[in-house]
C-alpha positions as CSV (number, residue, x, y, z in Angstrom):
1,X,129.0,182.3,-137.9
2,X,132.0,181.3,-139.4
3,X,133.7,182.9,-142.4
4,X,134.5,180.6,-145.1
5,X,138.4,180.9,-144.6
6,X,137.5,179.3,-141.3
7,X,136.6,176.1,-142.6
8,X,138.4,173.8,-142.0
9,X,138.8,170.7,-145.1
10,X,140.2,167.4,-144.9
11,X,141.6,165.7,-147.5
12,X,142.6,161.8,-147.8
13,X,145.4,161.2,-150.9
14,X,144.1,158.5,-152.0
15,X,146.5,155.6,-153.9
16,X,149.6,157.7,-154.0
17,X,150.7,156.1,-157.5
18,X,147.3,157.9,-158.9
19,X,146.6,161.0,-160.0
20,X,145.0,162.0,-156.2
21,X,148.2,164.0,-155.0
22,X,148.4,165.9,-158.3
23,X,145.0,166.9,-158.5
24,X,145.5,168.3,-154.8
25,X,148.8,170.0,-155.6
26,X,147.3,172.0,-158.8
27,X,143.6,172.9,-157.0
28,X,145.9,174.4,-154.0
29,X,148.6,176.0,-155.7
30,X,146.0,178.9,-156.5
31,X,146.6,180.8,-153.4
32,X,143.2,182.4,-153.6
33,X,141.7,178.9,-152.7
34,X,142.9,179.8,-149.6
35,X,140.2,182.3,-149.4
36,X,137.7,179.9,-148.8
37,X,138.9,176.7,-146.6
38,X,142.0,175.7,-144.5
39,X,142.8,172.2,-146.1
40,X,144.4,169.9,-144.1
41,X,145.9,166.9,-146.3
42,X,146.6,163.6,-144.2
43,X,149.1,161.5,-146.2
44,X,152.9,162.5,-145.6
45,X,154.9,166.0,-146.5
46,X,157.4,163.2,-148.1
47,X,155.0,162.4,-150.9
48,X,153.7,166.1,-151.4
49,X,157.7,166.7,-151.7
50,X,157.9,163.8,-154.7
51,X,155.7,164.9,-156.4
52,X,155.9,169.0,-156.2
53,X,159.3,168.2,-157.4
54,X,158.1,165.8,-160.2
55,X,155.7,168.2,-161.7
56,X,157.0,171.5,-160.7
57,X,154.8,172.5,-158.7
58,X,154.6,175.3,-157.0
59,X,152.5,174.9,-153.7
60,X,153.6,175.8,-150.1
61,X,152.4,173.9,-147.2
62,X,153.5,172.9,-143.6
63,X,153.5,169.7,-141.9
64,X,151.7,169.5,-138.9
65,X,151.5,166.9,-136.1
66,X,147.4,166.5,-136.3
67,X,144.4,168.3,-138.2
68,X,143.7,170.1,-134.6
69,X,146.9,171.6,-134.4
70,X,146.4,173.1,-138.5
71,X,147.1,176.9,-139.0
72,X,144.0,178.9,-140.6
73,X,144.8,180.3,-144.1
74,X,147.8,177.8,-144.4
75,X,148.1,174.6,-146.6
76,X,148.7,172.1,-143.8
77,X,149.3,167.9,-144.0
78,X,149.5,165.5,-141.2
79,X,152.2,163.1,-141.4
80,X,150.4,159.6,-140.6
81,X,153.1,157.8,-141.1
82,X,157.0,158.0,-140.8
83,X,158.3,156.0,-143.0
84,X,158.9,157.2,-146.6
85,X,156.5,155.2,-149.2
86,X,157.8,153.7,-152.6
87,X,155.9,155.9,-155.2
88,X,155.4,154.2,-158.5
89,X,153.0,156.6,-160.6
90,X,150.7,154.4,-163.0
91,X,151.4,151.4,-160.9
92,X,149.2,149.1,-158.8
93,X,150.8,148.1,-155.9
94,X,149.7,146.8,-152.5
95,X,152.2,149.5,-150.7
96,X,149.7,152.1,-152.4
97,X,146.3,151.0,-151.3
98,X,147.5,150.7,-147.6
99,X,148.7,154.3,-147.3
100,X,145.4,154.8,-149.1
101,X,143.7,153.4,-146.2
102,X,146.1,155.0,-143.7
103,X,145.1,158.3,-144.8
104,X,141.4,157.8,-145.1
105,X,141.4,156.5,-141.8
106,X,142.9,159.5,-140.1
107,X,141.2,161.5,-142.0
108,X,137.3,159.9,-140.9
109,X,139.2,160.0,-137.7
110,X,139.7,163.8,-137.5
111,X,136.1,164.1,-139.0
112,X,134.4,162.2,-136.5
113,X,136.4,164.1,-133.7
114,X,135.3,167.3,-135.1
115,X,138.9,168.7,-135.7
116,X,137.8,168.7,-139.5
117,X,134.8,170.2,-140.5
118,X,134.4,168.0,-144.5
119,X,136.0,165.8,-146.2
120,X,137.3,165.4,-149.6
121,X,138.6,161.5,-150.5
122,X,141.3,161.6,-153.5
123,X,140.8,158.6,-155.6
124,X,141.4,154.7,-154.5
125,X,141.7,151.5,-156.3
126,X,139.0,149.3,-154.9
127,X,141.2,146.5,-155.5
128,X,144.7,147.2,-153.7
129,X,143.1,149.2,-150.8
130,X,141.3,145.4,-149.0
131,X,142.6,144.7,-146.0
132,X,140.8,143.1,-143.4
133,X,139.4,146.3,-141.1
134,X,138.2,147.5,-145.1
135,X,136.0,145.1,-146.6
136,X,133.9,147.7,-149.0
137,X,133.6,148.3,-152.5
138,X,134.4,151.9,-151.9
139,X,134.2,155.0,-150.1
140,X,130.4,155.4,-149.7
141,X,129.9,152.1,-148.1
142,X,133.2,152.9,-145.6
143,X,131.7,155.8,-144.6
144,X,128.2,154.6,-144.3
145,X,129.7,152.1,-141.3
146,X,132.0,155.1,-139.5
147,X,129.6,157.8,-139.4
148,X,126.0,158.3,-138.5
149,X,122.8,158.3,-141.0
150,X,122.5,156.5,-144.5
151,X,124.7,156.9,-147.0
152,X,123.9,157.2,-150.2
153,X,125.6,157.7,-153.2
154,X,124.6,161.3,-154.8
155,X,126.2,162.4,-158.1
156,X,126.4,166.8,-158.3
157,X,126.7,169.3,-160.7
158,X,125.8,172.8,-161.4
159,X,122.9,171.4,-163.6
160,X,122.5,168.2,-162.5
161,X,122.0,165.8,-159.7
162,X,121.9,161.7,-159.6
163,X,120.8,159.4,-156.6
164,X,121.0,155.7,-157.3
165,X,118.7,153.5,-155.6
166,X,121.2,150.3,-155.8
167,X,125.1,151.3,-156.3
168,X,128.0,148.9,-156.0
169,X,125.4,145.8,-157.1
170,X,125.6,143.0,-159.9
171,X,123.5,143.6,-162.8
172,X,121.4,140.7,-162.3
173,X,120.6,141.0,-158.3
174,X,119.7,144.5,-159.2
175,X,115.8,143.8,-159.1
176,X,115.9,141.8,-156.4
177,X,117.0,144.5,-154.1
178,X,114.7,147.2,-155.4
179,X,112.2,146.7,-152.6
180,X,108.9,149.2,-151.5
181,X,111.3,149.9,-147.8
182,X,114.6,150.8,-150.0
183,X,113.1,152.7,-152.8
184,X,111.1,155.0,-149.5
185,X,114.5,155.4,-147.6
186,X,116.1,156.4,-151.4
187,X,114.0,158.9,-152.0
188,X,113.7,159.8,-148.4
189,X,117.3,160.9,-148.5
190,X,117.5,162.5,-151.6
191,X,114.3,164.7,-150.5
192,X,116.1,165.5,-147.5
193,X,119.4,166.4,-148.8
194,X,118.1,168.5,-151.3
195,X,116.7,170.6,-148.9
196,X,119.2,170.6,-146.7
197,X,122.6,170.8,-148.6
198,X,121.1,172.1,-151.8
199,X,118.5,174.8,-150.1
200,X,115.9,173.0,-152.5
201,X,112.6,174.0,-150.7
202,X,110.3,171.5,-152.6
203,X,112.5,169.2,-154.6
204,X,111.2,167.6,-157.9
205,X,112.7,164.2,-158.0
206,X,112.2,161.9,-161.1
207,X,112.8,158.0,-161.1
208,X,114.1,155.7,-163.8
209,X,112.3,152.7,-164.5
210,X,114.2,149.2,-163.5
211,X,114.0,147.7,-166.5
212,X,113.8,148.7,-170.0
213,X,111.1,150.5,-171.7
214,X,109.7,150.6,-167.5
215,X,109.0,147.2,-168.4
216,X,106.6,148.2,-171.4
217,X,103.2,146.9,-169.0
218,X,105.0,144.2,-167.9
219,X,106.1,142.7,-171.6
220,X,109.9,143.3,-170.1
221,X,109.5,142.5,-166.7
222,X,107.1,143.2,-164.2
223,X,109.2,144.6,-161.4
224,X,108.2,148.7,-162.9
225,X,104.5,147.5,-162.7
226,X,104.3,146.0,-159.0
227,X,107.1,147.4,-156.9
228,X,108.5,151.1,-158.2
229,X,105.3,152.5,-159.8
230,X,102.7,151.7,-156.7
231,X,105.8,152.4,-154.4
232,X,106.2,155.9,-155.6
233,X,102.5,157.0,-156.0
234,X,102.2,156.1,-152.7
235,X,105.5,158.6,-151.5
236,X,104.1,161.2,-153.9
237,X,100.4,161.1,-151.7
238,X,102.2,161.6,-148.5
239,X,103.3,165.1,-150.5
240,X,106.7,164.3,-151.7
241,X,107.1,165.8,-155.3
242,X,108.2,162.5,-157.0
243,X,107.5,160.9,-160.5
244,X,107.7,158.3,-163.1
245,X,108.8,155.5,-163.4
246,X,110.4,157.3,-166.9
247,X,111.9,155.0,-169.1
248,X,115.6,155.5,-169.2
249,X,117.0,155.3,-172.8
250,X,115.4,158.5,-173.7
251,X,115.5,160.8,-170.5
252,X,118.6,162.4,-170.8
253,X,118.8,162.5,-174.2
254,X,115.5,164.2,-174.6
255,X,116.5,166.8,-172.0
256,X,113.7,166.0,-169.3
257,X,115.7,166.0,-166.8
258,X,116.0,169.4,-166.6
259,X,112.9,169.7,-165.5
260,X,114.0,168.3,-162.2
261,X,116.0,168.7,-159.4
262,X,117.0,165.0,-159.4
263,X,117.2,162.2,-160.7
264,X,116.6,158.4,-159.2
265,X,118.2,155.8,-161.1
266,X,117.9,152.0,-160.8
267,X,121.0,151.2,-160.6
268,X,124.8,152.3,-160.9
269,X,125.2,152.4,-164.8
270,X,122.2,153.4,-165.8
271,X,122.3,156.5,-163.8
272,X,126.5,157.1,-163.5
273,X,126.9,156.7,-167.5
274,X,124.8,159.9,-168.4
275,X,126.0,161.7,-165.5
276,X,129.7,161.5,-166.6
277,X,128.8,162.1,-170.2
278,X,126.8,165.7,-169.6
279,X,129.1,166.4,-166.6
280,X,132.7,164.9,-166.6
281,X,135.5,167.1,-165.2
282,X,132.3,169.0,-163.4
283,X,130.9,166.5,-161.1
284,X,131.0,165.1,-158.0
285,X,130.2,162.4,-156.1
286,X,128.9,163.2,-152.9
287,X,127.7,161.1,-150.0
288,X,124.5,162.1,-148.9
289,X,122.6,161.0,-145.7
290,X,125.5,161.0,-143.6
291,X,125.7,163.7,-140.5
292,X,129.1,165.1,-142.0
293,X,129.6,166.1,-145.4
294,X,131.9,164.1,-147.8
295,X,133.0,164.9,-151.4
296,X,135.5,163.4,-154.0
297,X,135.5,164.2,-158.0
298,X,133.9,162.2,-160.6
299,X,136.8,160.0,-161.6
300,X,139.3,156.9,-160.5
301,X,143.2,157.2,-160.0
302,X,143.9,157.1,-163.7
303,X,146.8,155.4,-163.6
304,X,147.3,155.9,-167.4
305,X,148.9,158.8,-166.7
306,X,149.5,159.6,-163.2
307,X,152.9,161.6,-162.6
308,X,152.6,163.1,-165.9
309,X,151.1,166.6,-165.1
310,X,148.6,165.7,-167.2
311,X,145.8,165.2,-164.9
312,X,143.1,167.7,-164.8
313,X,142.0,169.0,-161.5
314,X,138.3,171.0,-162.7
315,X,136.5,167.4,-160.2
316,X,138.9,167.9,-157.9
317,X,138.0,171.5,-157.7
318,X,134.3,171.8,-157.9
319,X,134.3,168.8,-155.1
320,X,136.0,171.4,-152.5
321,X,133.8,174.1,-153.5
322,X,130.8,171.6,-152.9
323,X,131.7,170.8,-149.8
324,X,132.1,173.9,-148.3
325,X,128.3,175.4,-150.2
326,X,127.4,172.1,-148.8
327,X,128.4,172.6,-145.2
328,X,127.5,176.5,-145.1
329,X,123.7,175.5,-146.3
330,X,123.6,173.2,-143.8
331,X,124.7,175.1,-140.8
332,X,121.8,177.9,-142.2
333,X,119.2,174.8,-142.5
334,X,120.0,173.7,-138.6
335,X,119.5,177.5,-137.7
336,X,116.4,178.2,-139.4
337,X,114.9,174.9,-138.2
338,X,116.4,175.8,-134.5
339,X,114.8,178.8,-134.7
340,X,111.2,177.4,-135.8
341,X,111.6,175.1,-133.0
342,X,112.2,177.7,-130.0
343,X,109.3,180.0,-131.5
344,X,107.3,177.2,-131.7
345,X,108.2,176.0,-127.8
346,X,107.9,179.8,-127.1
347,X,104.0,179.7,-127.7
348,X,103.0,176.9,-126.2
């Protein structure tokens, strides 16, 4: 089995006038991080330089020609591109989101070829990163189309976890996609992950209602009533430990989700606001359902201060620490369910 110094971590830079490089250049500088991946940054040694220099930084790394060529127990970055970008910290330019996209790019790339063994994505702007081969409202949905399984947007922390049934959708479509076939591959994924990445054996997954109130009977909507509630009896008969609908306003607040090992909201704000309020600076956003792992912290590019060495890199952190629990627990799932498999095939 591999050691944990032999994993091997990507890393995309995200916008480069963000806070992305920053947050990379303060989680690395710790040499002891070192201890537990080989990162391999795909951006350009030209922006590292800018902005070591900027914030006085004190980070070593070596440029390498690609993520197959990185040295073990070294901070590496491929140069994927030549030229030297115009860095504007705090600004939103058009320059930024296409080195963005260069980097993620290469970065998938090297994922899919297996010359990486995670990733970790640095903030984008959704906005400045279009282009016509990236037509998404953000990472999840990108990845969902370049690697194999069903994506799904998973929020982690130490004490808390948050799938969403719907993500990047308007408020008032919301319902509409909320069908009996999306809310079984939801919680299908979530189930799965949680045994798989999280070493969960029988998860307890909760599930916010759609509407307010979980429609009160059907006085606010009827949605709770006909769709979720039959829906999720029927996935908890088939032996899956799931339950509600709960009504959202006082979930959180009343601390009952700590009684689970999950948590299913309706849609993006009503399950990404209390998330980020118990666990900002400690979460991550992790995409689950995919067959490679993929993390990135809680937060945007925060242009507000970006080149300021004020940025705080505790997300940035725990996201490459998730990643690598998340890839060890899965290399130990795939043996133990290898191994049933040849004892099973062995007494037949």
């Amino acid at each position: 089995m591999k050691s944990e110094s032999q994993i091997i971590l990507g890393i995309s830079m995200g916008d480069l006038n963000g806070i992305g490089t920053e947050i990379i250049l303060k989680t690395f500088e710790d040499n002891r991080m070192l201890d537990f991946c080989t990162p391999v940054i795909f951006g350009s040694t030209k922006v590292m330089s800018y902005y070591r220099k900027a914030l006085k930084n004190n980070l070593t790394y070596q440029g390498v020609d690609s993520a197959d060529k990185a040295v073990p127990g070294k901070c590496n970055v491929v140069n994927v591109w030549k030229n030297a970008p115009n860095i504007e910290p705090g600004k939103e330019t058009e320059e930024g989101g296409e080195f963005a996209l260069e980097s993620l790019k290469a970065a998938v790339d090297a994922l899919k070829q297996g010359h990486i063994d995670v990733l970790v994505t640095a903030p984008i702007n959704k906005a400045n990163i279009q282009r016509d081969d990236f037509k998404f409202p953000g990472h999840t949905d990108f990845l969902a189309q370049q690697l194999e399984g069903e994506a799904l947007m998973f929020m982690v922390s130490d004490d808390l976890r948050v799938g969403l049934l719907t993500d990047h959708v308007p408020v008032k479509d919301v319902a509409s996609h909320i069908t009996p076939e999306l809310i079984r591959k939801k919680i299908g994924i979530i189930n799965e992950s949680l045994q798989k990445d999280f070493c969960i054996r029988r998860p307890r997954i909760a599930v916010l209602g759609i509407n307010p109130h979980s429609g009160d009977q059907g006085v606010i909507g009827k949605e709770d009533d006909e769709v979720l509630r039959p829906t999720l009896k029927a996935i908890h008969d088939e032996g899956v430990l799931v339950y509600g609908p709960y009504s959202a306003d006082s979930f959180f607040g009343s601390g009952t989700h700590k009684q689970f090992d999950a948590v299913v909201a309706a849609y993006h704000d009503q399950g990404l606001i209390p998330f980020k309020t118990l666990s900002f600076g400690k979460g991550v956003n992790f995409t689950a359902g995919l067959n490679k792992v993929r993390t990135s912290p809680d937060h945007g590019t925060a242009y507000e201060i970006a080149g300021q060495g004020k940025a705080d890199h505790s997300s940035f952190e725990e996201a490459v620490f998730a990643a690598i629990s998340m890839y060890r627990n899965r290399k130990d799932w795939e043996s133990l369910h290898a191994n049933v498999l040849k004892k099973s095939k062995g007494k037949l």
